[in-house]
C-alpha positions, -999 to +999 in steps of 0.1 A: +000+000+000+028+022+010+047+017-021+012+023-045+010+057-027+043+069-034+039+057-070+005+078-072+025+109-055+054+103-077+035+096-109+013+135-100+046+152-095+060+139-127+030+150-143+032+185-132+061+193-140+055+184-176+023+196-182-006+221-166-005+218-125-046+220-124-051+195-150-066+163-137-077+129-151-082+092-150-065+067-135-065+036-152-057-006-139-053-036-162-062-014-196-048-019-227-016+003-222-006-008-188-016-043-204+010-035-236+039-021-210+036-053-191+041-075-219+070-057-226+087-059-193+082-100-194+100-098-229+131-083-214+128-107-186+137-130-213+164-109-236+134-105-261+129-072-279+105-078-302+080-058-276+101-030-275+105-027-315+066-020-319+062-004-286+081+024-288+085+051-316+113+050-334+128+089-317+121+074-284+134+100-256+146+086-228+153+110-201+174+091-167+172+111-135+208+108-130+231+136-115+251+139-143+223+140-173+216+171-161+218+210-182+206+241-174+182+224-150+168+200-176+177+157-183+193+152-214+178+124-229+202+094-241+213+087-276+201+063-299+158+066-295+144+029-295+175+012-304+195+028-277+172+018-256+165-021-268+208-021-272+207-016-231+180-033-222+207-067-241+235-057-227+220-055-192+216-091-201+251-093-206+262-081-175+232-100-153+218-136-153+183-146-138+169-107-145+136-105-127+108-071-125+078-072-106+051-062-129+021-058-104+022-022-099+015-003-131-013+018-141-021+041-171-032+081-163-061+097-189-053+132-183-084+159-195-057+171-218-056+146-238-022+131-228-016+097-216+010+083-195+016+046-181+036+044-147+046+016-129+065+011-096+089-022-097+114-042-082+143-052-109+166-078-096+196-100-105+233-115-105+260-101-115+276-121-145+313-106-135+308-095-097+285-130-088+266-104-066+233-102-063+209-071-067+177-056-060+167-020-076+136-001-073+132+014-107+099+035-113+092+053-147+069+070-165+054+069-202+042+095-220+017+079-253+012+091-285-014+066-300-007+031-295+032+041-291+057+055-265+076+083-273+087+096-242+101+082-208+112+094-171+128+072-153+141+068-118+169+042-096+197+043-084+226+032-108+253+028-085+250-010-090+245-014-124+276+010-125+295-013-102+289-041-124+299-023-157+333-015-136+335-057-131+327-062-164+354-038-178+380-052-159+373-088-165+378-071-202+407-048-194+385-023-221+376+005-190+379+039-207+387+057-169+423+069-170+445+074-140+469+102-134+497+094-108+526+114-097+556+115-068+562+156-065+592+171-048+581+199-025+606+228-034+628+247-009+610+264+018+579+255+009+554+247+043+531+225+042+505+248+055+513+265+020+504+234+000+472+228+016+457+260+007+469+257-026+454+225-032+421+242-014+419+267-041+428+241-067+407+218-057+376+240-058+388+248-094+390+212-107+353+204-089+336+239-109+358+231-145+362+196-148+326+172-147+350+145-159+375+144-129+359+120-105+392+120-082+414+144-076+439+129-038+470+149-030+485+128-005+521+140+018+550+124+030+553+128+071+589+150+067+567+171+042+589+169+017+568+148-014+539+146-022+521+120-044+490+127-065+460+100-074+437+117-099+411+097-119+390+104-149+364+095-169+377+090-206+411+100-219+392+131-233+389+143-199+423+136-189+431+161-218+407+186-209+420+183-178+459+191-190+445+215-212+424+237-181+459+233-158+478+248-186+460+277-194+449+285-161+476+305-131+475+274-109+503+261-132+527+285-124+518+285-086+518+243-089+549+246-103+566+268-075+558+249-052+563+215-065+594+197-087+576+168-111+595+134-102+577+106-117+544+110-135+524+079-148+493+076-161+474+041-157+451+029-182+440+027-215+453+059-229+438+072-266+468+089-286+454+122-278+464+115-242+495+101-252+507+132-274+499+153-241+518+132-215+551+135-233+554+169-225+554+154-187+574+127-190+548+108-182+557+070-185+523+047-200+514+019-182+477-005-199+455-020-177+464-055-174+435-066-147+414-055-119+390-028-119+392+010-119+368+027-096 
């Protein structure tokens, strides 16, 4: 009961954010449409998207409630329409086994307006194919109908596991496009700690604001204070670039530089030539993923 509430309260916010906050409706139970949406969730169950390929129009938006789909206050919708979405709904299959959703909670909304719009509220469980864990998501979305297709979703989880299991999955593969930046820096002559720290304060703050695709960024220092070493991670060689690039152009390389010496620079992971071009100009020395996982 608890969870068919929230789905109702959920489902009415959705709405009014999209459309008219007075408008009102119908809500609907076992109708065609929730009927159709159903019988597509048991095809995924079972890797089949022939449901999908008549279900949904062909420009399909897809709009994730993720942290970082979001511009100018709005989702970006995912590449790709129908067949981005029927390419992830497989390859979810390739990363899970035994894929289960709980398809008793989905209803379809007849607003006055004319729109329609299916939601359900479901449980989507399985085990991880790399990890050999075990999972259980609540995922909720929300349909938006034009005839007897979809052209328009919302939907809502939490990805952190299906992320996790991507990370397994590229490390079992050694194919992870996350790229590591490691260094050993000499502190120059003089230099305090105390000085360092609210350097890296200021930098830090300027890395966080510029740089969406730095998910890292750890000075760490020795316990005489003399060297420090640096962990920084990224997304895709393109943002270890940007990255480089924004240092560079910005005054924090000439402070960064007077208060450090470079020593050793490496940067882990599968590196595009872009990246490679770039790190000469630190010495950097290259170093592939060979196993494990990057975080």
């Amino acid at each position: 009961m608890k969870k068919l509430l929230l789905l109702l309260a959920i489902s009415i916010t959705i709405y009014s954010c999209q459309t008219n906050s007075n408008a009102a409706g119908t809500v609907l139970k076992n109708d065609e449409k929730s009927e159709m949406v159903k019988g597509h969730l048991e095809a995924y169950m079972n890797n089949d998207s022939s449901v999908a390929e008549t279900l949904f129009s062909e420009d399909l938006l897809i709009h994730d409630q993720f942290v970082n789909n979001q511009e100018n206050n709005s989702t970006i919708p995912n590449p790709g329409g129908r067949q981005g979405l029927i390419d992830a709904d497989k390859f979810t299959h390739v990363l899970f086994s035994n894929i289960k959703l709980t398809t008793d909670k989905i209803s379809t909304y007849q607003m006055d307006d004319g729109k329609t719009y299916t939601a359900f509220w479901s449980m989507w469980s399985g085990t991880g194919n790399f990890s050999g864990e075990k999972m259980t998501l609540p995922f909720y979305c929300i349909s938006l109908w034009e005839g007897n297709q979809i052209t328009k979703i919302w939907r809502y989880m939490d990805p952190a596991g299906l992320n996790k299991e991507v990370t397994a999955y590229e490390g079992v593969n050694n194919n992870s496009q996350k790229v590591l930046g490691l260094a050993e820096l000499i502190v120059n002559p003089g230099i305090s700690p105390t000085q360092i720290e609210e350097f890296l304060v200021r930098f830090s703050k300027f890395v966080r604001k510029t740089e969406p695709g730095t998910y890292d960024f750890g000075y760490f220092i020795s316990s005489d204070g003399k060297r420090v070493n640096l962990v920084e991670k990224y997304y895709t060689s393109s943002d270890f670039v940007h990255h480089l690039n924004n240092f560079e152009n910005s005054n924090y390389s000439k402070e960064f530089m007077a208060l450090f010496s470079l020593n050793k620079v490496i940067i882990s992971g599968n590196a595009s030539d872009e990246l490679k071009a770039k790190a000469k100009a630190y010495g950097a020395e290259l170093r592939p993923q060979i196993g494990g996982w990057i975080n």
